[in-house]
N, C-alpha and C positions, 0 to 999 in steps of 0.2 A: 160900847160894844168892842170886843179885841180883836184882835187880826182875823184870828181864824173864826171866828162866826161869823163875820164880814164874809170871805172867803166861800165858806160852805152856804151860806144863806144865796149866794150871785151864783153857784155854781145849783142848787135846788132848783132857784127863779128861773132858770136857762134852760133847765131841762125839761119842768112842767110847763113853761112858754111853751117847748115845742112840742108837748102832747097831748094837748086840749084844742077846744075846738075853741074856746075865749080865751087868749091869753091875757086878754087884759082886765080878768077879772083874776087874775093869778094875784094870789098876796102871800110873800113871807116871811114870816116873822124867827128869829132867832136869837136864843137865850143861851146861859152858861151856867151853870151851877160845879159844885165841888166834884160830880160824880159824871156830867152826861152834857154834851152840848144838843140843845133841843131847837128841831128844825120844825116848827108849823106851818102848812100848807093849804091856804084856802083856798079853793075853787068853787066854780058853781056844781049845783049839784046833778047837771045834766056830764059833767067831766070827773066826777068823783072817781069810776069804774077806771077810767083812761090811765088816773092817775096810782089806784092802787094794783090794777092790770087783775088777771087770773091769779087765785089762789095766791097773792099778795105778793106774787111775783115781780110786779113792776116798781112796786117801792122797796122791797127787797135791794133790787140791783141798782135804785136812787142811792139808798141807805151804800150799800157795797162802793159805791164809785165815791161817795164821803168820806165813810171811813179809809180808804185805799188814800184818797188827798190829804187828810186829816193828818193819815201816820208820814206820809212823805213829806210834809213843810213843816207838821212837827211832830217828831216823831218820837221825844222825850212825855209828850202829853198821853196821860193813861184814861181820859175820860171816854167813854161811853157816845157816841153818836143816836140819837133818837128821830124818829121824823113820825109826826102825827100829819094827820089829813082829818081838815076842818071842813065838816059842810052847812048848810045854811045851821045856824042856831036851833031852828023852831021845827026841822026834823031829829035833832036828836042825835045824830048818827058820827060819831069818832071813830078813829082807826088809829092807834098806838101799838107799834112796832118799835 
């Protein structure tokens, strides 16, 4: 994994620590591809709401405060910042922004 998904992945885990009611069921996972660095976010699913907020508001300004780090440490890279929110498997329920 390279710098910057290192980087954005510690900066996700930090911030959904501190908006849930378990943080230590907080897990996330980050990827890279040619197009989108992709930030997944599992919580339980009694903190799903916490974490996508109103009207998807809350991971909106997750996604916003990445991209904002992303262009300032590097600011040559043109990909795409993604953040899904994972909840249990066996409900079903994704959230991709």
């Amino acid at each position: 994994m390279g710098e910057m998904s290192v980087m954005l992945k510690d900066r996700v885990e930090n911030i959904a620590k501190d908006l849930v009611d378990n943080p230590d069921a907080v897990e996330v996972n980050a990827s890279v591809s040619t197009k989108a660095v992709i930030i997944q976010v599992r919580v339980e699913q009694s903190d799903c709401g916490k974490i996508i907020g109103k009207r998807g508001k809350t991971i909106e300004a997750i996604k916003t405060i990445c991209l904002a780090a992303k262009n300032t440490k590097f600011p040559d890279d043109s990909r795409r910042v993604i953040i899904e929110v994972l909840e249990d498997e066996n409900t079903g329920f994704k959230y991709n922004k």
